[in-house]
N, C-alpha and C positions, 0 to 999 in steps of 0.2 A: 370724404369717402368716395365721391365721384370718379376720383380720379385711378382707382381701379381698373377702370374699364378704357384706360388708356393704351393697354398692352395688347387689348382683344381686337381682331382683324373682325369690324362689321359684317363684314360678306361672310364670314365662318359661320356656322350654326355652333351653339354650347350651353355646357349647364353648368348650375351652380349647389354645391352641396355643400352644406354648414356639418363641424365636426365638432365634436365635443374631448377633450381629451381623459379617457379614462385612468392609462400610468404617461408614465414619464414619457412624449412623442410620439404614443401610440392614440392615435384619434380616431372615436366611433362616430359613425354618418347619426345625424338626426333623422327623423323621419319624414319620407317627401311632405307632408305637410307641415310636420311645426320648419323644416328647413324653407320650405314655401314662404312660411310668418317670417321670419327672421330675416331673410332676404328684402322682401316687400321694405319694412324698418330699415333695413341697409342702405334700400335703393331712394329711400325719401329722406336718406340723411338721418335720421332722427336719432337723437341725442340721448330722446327721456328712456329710462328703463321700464321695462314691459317684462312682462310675465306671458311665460310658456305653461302647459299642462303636459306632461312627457305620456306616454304609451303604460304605464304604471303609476299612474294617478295623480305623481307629485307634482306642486308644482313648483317652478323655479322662475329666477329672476336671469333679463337677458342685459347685459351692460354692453351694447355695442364700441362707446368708446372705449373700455378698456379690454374688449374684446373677451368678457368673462361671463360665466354662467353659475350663480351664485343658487346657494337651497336654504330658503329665508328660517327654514328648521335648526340647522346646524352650522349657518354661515361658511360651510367649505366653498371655495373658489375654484374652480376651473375654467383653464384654458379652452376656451372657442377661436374654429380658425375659419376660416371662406375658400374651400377650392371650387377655383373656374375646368372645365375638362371640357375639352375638344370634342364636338360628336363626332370623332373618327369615323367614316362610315366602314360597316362590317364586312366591306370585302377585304378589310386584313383582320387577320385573327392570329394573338400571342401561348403557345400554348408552351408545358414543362412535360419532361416525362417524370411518371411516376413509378410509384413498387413495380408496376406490371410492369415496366419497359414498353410503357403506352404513352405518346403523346396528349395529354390531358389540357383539355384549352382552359383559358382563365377565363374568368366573370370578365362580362365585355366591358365593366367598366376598370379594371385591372388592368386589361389588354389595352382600352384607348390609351389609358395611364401612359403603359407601355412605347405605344406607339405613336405620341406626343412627345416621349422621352428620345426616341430609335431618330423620329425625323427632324429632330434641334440638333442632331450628332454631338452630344455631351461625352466629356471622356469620365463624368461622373457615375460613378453606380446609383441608381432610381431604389430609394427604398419602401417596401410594398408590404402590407400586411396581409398574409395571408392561413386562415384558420386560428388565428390568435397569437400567430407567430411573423418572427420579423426576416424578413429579408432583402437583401439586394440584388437589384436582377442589374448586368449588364449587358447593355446592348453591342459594346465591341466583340467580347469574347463569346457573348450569345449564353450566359450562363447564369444562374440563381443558385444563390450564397444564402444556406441556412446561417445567420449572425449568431446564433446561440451553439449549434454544435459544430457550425462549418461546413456542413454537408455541401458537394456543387452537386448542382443538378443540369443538365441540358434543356434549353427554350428553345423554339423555332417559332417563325416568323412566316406565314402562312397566306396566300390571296385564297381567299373562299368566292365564290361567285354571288353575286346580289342576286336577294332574295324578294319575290314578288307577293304580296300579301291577297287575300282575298276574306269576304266575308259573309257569314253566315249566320241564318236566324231559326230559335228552335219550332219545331211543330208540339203542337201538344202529345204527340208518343213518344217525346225524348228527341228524338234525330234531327240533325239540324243541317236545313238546305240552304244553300248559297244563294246570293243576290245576284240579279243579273249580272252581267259585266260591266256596264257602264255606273249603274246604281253602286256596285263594290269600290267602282275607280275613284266614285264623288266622297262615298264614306271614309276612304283613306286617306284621301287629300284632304281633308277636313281633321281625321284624327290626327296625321302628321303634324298639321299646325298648330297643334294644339291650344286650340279654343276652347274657351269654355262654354258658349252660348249650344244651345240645342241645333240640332241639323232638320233642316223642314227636305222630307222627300216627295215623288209621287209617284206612287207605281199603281199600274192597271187602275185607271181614274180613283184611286184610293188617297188620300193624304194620308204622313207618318211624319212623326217624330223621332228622330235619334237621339241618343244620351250613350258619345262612345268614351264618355270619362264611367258612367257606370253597366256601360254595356246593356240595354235594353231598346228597343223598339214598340212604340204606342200608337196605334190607330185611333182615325176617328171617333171610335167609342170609346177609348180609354183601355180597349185588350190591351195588356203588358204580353213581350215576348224579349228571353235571353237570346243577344245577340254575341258573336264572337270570332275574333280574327285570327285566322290561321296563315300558314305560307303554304303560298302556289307552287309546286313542284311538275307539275301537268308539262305535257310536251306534245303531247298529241292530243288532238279532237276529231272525233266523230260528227257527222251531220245527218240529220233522220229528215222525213217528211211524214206530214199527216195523213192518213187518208179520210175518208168519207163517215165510216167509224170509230175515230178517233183514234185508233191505233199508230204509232210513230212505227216506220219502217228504215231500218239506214240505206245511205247511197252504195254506189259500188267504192269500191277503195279507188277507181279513177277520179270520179266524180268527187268524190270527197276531197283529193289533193285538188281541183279545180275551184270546189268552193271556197275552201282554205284561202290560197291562193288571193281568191278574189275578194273576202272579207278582208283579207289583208293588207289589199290595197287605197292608193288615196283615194279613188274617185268611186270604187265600188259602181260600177255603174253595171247593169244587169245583163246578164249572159244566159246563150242557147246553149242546152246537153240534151241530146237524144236518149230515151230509152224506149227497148223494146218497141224500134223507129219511129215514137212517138217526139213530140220538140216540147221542151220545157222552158220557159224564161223563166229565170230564175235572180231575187232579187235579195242579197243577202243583207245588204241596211236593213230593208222594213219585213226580212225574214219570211218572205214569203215566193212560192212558185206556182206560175200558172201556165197552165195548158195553152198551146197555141192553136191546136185544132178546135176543142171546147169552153177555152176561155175560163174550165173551175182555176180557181186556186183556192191553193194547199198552202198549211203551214210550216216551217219548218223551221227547224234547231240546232243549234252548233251546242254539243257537251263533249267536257272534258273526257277520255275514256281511260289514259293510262299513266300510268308515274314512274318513267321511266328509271329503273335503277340498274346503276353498272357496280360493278368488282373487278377486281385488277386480280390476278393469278399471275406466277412465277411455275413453269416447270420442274420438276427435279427429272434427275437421268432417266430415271423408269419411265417417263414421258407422264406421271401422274401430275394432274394442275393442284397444284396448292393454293388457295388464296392469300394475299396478304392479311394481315392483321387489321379490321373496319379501319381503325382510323387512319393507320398510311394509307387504305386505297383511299378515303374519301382524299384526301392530302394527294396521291397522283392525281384521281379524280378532278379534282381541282384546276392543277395544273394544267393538266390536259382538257381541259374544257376553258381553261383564257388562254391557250396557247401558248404555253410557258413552257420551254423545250430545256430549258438550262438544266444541267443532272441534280438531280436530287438526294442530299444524302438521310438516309434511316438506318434504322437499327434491328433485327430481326433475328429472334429466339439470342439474343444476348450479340449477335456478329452482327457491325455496320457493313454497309452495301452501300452501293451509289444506284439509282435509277435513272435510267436513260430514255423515256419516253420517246424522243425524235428515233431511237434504233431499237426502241419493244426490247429493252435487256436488262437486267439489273446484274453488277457486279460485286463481288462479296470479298470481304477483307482481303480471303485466302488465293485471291485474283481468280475464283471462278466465276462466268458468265454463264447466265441463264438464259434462256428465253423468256419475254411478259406476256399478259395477255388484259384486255379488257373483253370481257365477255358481259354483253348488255340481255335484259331480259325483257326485249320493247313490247309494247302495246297491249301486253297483257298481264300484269301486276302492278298494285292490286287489283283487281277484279271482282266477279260475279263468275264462278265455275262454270256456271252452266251458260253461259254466254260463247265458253271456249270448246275446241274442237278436240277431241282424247290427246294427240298429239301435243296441242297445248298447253292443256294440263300438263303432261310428262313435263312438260320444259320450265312448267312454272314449279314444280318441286323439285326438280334437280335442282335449279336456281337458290332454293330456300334451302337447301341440305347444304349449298355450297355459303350460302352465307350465315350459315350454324343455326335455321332458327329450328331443322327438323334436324334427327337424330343422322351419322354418317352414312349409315345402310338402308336408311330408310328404302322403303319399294316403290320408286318413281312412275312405275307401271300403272300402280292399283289409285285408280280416280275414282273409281265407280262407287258400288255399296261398301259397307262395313268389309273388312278382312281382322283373321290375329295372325302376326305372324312370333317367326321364333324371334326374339332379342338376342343379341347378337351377349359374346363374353364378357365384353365392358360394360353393356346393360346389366345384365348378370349380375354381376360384384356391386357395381351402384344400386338396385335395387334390394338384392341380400342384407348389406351393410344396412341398409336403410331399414329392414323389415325387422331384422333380429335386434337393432337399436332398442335397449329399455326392453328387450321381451321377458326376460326373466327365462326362458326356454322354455316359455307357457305353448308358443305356438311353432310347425314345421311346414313350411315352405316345402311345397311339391311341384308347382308348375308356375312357369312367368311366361304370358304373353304379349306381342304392341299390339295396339289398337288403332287401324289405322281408316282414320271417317277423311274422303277429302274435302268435304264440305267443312264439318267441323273445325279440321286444322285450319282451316284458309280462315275461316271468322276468327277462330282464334286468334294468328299470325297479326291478320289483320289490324284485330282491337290492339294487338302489342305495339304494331308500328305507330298507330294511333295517338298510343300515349309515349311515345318516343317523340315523335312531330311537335302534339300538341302540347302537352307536358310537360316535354323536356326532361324526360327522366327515364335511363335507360332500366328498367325494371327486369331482372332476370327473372322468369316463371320460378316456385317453389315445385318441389314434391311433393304432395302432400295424401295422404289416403283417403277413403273417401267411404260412412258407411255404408254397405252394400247388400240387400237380399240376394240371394242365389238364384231368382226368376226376373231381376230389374236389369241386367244384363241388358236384355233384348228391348224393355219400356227404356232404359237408357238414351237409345242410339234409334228411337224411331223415328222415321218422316226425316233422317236427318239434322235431328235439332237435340239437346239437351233437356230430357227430362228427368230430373234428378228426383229417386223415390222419398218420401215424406214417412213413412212406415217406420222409422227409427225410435227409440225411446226419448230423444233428444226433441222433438215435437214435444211433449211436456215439461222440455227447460228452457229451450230458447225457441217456439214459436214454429213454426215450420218453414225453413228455409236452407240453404247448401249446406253442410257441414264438412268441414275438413279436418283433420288432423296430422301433428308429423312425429305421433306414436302408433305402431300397429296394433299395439298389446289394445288400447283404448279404442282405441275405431273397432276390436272383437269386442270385448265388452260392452259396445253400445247397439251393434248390431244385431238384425233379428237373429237367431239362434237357430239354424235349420240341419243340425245334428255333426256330426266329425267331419262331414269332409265339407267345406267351405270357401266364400270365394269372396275378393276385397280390390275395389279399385284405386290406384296410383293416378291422380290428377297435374298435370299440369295447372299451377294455379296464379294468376296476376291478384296478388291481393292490394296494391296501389298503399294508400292513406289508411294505417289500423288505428282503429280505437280502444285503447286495451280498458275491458271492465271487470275490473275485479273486486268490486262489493255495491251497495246500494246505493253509498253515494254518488258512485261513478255515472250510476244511470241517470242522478240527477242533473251532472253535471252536464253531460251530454244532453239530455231528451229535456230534461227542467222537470215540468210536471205531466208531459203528454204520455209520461208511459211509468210506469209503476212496476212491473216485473217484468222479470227475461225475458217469459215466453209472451208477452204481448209487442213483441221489437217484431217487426215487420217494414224498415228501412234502416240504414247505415247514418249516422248522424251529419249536421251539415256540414259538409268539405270532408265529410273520410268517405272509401270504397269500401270497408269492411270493418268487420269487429274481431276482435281476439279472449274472447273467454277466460277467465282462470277463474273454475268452479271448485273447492273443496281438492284441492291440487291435484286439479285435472283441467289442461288447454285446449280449447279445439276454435276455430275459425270460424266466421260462417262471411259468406260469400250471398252479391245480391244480384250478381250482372254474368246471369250463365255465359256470355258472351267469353270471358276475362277464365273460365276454365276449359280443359280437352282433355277426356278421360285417355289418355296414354296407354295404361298399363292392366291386362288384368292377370290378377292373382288368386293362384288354387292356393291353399294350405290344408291346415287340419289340426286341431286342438290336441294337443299333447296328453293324454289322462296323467293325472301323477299320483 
């Protein structure tokens, strides 16, 4: 059985995943760990059969010599096979387009798949499961063949730029800070190779322990803390100093390109900056600067400040910039950050085009030529608002209107306090449609306003890009209403934060916390009653991971025995963001991380008498 490992180049890194075959050459991965067991047997030759425990209790018998997986209940036999995959590293990435006319990337172990297949130059079509269905992707003709209906579909073949990881450890109020830099650099070269032995740190004369197979961090006394690895997208850093107070002050933006500079160098050796013609030595290894006339020294700090993101825009005649579609710019994006100039072909509102990065143009079936654009929104998103200058601001919500995550017309002007302004005619019909849905014509819409907080939005945006990064999941906000007293308006949007009012009758069902809905008639019904003419807010809502409960069991099943009724639920169960209700056939949400909603929209009406 050794001699498997005849075909595999030493020097390559790779993995190994055991399959099971469910029908006829359709084979499911086992799970990293019994595939773990069965490898180990593999790897020590061993002959005798052993017994696995699957992820649903049963267990079964492993015959490596005849390569079968037998269930000692019912003696059925299936085929077990061994695939080796190439850790392709993910600066190429295989993607198809879908419904949308969106390039849609594969699961990167599809794509190495792929691109193990792409670089042997086989004239064979590669056949690849994907969603429970079979197909062939060819790498000549660059296309994937549904086998059962025949559908072709278009693949591309993509360089993404590598990605830098970094990592972080939570505080006890949830938020979690990053490791120095050199401490993140040790804990990733250590996860990389994946070890299984504990990682011994030392930080600020402290001993720890790492555990980055279960993600945790232990001090000396045994405090546990969740640790967790994200990617570095950072482009730019800031450098502050201490003063005598403790307060950090930043450099000037000269100064700061100077220290950069010189942290970034090999010998790092310490350097004079004048201020306010005062002389500084300044020594960025051991992080610190001292006075040449008085000899104090200051401390000082290099942090990340911004995440640089660009958008690619195409003109039309009117001179109005259009953006491309997210995933072709990130795909120019790309390009144009490894310097890859060779024309580009895509597909755009159903017409292919070619893009020509090295001449800023893209050209369209119909042989019109456009002008492009990369328009960057540096050193200031994401952010802290109030860090930035008004001007600022404007440019970090143009930026966000241009990349769909705020409404088209939004008012790039208004950074300041709360505003409502008009909703534009497309708001109009989308919120209409939305309101009169399921009303019965119990209730009549008199007035629609946007609400526009820019503190608010920015956390909002924020927590969305958030779980885009970190998640991996591009999550589109819901609509959904929200119950409203007619005086919570103004307690809503104070001090700039969400304060969402608890005064609803829904406090005696499920507990006191957010409620949402995406019925109007129900969110009047549950709200306080404050005579015919009435007012209901439209939320922006991220509700992530639901847990739908809809009877007693349900709660058991989630909480066990820690909670006995609705109204005593005061967190979201482990691993969901939220719960979804079905009472006596009636739905409503509820929501735990105000951060993840943004009251949008408010709404006058008025109860119908009938």
């Amino acid at each position: 059985m050794g001699s498997t490992h005849s075909g595999i180049d030493s020097n390559q890194s790779y993995s190994v995943i055991w399959k099971w075959e469910h029908r006829q050459d359709d084979y499911y991965p086992y799970s990293k760990e019994i595939s773990e067991i069965i490898e180990r047997h593999f790897l020590m030759s061993d002959q005798e059969i052993f017994q696995i425990r699957s992820s649903n209790g049963l267990v079964y018998k492993i015959d490596l010599r005849e390569k079968i997986q037998i269930n000692p209940l019912t003696n059925n036999r299936r085929k077990i096979i061994r695939e080796v995959i190439s850790d392709i590293p993910l600066s190429v990435k295989w993607s198809w387009v879908n419904n949308k006319h969106e390039m849609e990337p594969y699961a990167n172990e599809i794509s190495n798949k792929i691109e193990e297949h792409y670089t042997k130059g086989s004239d064979c079509p590669l056949i690849i499961y994907l969603f429970g269905r079979k197909y062939a992707i060819d790498t000549k003709k660059m296309t994937q063949t549904n086998l059962v209906t025949g559908r072709v579909r278009k693949i591309e073949r993509n360089k993404i730029p590598s990605k830098k990881f970094l990592w972080q450890w939570q505080k006890d109020n949830g938020t979690f800070v990053k490791f120095q830099e050199k401490e993140s650099s040790y804990i990733e070269n250590h996860f990389k190779s994946k070890r299984k032995e504990i990682l011994s740190i030392k930080m600020n004369s402290t001993n720890y322990i790492i555990d980055t197979e279960n993600m945790f961090i232990k001090d000396s006394e045994g405090k546990v803390k969740q640790i967790r690895r994200i990617k570095e997208n950072y482009i730019k850093y800031a450098w502050w100093w201490q003063d005598r107070e403790k307060k950090w002050n930043p450099f000037s933006p000269y100064h700061n390109e100077k220290l950069e500079q010189n942290y970034l160098s090999i010998n790092q050796s310490p350097i004079l900056i004048a201020i306010n013609g005062k002389q500084f030595e300044v020594n960025t290894k051991e992080m610190k600067e001292r006075s040449v006339q008085s000899g104090k020294v200051y401390n000082i700090k290099r942090e990340p400040i911004s995440n640089d993101r660009a958008v690619w825009i195409w003109v039309i005649k009117s001179g109005k910039k259009v953006p491309f579609p997210v995933a072709i710019s990130n795909i120019i994006e790309s390009q144009y950050f490894l310097e890859d100039y060779k024309p580009l072909e895509v597909e755009i509102r159903d017409k292919k085009a070619t893009v020509d990065i090295q001449n800023m143009s893209v050209v369209f079936s119909d042989k019109k030529e456009r002008q492009i654009g990369r328009l960057v929104i540096e050193n200031y998103y994401p952010s802290r608002l109030e860090l930035l200058s008004r001007d600022e601001c404007k440019k970090v919500f143009k930026h966000l209107v241009l990349l769909g995550y705020l409404p088209p017309d939004w008012d790039c002007s208004q950074v300041e306090e709360t505003k409502l302004f008009e909703a534009s005619d497309t708001e109009l019909c989308l919120i209409a449609d939305l309101f009169y849905q399921n009303s019965k014509n119990k209730l009549s819409l008199r007035e629609i306003k946007r609400i526009q907080n820019a503190t608010l939005v920015n956390n909002f945006v924020l927590e969305r890009i958030n779980i885009e990064r970190f998640q991996c999941s591009n999550e589109e906000p819901l609509l959904l209403f929200y119950v409203s007293a007619e005086d919570s308006f103004d307690k809503l949007l104070k001090r700039n934060e969400i304060a969402l009012c608890e005064e609803s009758k829904l406090s005696f069902i499920c507990g006191k916390q957010y409620y949402f809905f995406n019925n109007a008639e129900l969110c009047n019904k549950l709200s306080p009653q404050q005579g015919n003419n009435r007012f209901m807010l439209i939320f922006w809502v991220l509700l992530g991971k639901t847990a739908v409960i809809s009877s007693q069991d349900d709660i058991q099943h989630y909480y066990g025995n820690s909670i006995q009724q609705l109204n005593e639920i005061r967190f979201p169960p482990k691993g969901y963001d939220s719960l979804q209700i079905n009472n006596e056939n009636e739905t409503y949400f509820l929501l735990f991380n105000p951060e993840r909603c943004y009251p949008l929209y408010l709404l006058n009406y008025e109860l119908v008498l009938q």
